[in-house]
C-alpha positions as CSV (number, residue, x, y, z in Angstrom):
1,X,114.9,100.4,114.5
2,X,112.4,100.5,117.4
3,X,113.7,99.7,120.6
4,X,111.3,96.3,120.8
5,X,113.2,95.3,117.9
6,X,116.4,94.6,119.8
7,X,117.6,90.8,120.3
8,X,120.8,91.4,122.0
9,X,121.9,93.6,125.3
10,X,124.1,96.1,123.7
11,X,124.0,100.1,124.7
12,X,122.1,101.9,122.0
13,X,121.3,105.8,121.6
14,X,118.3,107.2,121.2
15,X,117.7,108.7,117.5
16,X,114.1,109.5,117.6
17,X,110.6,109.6,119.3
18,X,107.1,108.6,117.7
19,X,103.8,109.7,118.9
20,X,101.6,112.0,119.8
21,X,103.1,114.9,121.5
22,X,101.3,113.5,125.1
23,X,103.6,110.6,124.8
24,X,106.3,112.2,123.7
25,X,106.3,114.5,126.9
26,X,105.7,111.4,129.0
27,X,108.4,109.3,127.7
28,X,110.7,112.6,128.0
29,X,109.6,113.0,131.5
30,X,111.1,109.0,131.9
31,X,114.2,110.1,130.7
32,X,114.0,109.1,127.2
33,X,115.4,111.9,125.5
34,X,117.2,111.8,121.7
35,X,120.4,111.2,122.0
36,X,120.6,109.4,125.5
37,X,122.2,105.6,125.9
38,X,120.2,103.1,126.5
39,X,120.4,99.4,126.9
40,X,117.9,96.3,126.9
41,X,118.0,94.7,130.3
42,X,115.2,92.3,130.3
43,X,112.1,91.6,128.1
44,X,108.9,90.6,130.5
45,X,105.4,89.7,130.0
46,X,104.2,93.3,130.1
47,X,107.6,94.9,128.6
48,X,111.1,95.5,128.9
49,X,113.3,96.5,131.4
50,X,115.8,99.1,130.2
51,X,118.7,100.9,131.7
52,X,118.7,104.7,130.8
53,X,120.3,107.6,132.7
54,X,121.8,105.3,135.6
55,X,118.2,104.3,136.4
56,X,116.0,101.0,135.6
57,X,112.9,101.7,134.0
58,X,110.0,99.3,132.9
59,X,108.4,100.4,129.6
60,X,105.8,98.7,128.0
61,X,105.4,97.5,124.7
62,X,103.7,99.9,122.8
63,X,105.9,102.7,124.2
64,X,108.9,101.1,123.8
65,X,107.6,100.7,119.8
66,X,107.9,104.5,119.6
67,X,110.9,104.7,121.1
68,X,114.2,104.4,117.3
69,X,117.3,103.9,118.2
């Protein structure tokens, strides 16, 4: 399921990335790597708030769309 799909706060891993390889590379670069935990921290107007690698990171909504877990 996509990560904008998530209702709850659990921790999640990462199973895949979608996209073109530019956003690939750029979501990489954020830390968002296969494998990797992740969890939903807050959902705002322009995104969501996740915690990944120790770190809080805002992703939008269309990036966070190509981001399975």
């Amino acid at each position: 399921m996509a990560l904008t799909e998530i209702t709850n706060c659990d921790t999640y891993r990462i199973h895949r990335i979608k996209g073109d390889s530019k956003v690939r590379r750029h979501l990489e670069d954020l830390g968002f790597i296969p494998g990797e935990r992740i969890k939903v921290i807050s959902r705002v107007a322009s995104g969501l708030i996740v915690n990944i690698k120790g770190s809080r990171v805002a992703v939008n909504y269309d990036a966070a769309a190509m981001i399975l877990v």
